[in-house]
C-alpha positions in Angstrom: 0.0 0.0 0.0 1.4 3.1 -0.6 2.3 6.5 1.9 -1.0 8.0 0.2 -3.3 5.1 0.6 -2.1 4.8 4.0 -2.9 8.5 5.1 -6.2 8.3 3.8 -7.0 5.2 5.7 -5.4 6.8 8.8 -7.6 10.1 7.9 -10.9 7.6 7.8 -10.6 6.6 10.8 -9.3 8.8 13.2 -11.9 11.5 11.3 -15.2 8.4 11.1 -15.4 9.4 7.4 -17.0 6.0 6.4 -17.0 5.4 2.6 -16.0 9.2 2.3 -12.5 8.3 2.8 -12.4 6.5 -0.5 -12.7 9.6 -2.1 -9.7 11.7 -0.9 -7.0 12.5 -3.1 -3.8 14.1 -3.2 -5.3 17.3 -4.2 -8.2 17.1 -1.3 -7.9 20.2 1.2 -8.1 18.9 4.5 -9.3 22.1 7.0 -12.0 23.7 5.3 -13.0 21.0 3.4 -13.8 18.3 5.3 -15.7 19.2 8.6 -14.2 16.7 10.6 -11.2 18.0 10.0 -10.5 20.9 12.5 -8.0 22.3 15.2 -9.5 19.5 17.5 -8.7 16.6 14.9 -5.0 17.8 14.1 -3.8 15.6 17.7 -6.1 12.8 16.8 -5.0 12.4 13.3 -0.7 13.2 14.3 -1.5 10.4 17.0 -2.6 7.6 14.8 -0.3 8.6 11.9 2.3 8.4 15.3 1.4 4.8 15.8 0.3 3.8 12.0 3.8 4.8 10.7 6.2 4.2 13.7 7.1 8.0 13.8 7.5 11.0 16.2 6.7 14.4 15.2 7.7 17.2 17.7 5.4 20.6 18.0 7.9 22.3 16.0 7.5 20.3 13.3 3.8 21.1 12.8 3.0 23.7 10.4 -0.6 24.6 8.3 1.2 23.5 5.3 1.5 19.8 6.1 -2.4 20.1 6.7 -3.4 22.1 3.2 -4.1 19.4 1.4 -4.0 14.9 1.7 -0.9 15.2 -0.7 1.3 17.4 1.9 0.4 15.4 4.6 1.5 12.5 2.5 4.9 14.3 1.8 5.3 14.8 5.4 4.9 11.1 6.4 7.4 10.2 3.2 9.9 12.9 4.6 9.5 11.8 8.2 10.2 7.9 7.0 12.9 9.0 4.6 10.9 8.3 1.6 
C-alpha cells in the first residue's frame, strides 16, 4: 500500500469518514473541506499517523502546510520515514 493510501486510511478513521474516505486525493484540502477536520482533529489524526507509521513528530515540526491538502500530509509522512 502506498504513503497516500495509508494516510487516507489513517484520515478515515481517526476522522469516522465512512466510505467518504475512499474519495480523498492528493489534491483534497483537508481544514475547510472536510468538517471533521478541524483544530481539535489535528492531535487525533498526528496520534494515529504516530502509531500507524512508527514516527515522532515534535510541536515544532507542525505547520498549516503539512495540513493544506491529503498530498502534503502525505509528503510529510514520506519525509518523516525518509521516503
Amino acid at each position: 500500500m502506498s504513503t497516500i493510501d495509508e494516510v487516507k486510511a489513517v484520515l478515515g478513521r481517526a476522522l469516522a469518514l465512512g466510505d467518504r474516505a475512499a474519495q480523498l486525493d492528493a489534491a483534497t484540502g483537508l481544514f475547510g473541506n472536510i468538517p471533521e477536520f478541524d483544530s481539535m482533529a489535528v492531535v487525533t489524526v498526528l496520534t494515529a499517523l504516530e502509531e500507524r507509521f512508527g514516527i515522532g513528530i515534535e510541536d515544532d515540526e507542525i505547520t498549516a502546510d503539512i495540513f493544506e491538502t491529503v498530498g502534503s500530509l502525505s509528503r510529510f509522512v514520506e519525509g518523516k520515514l525518509g521516503r
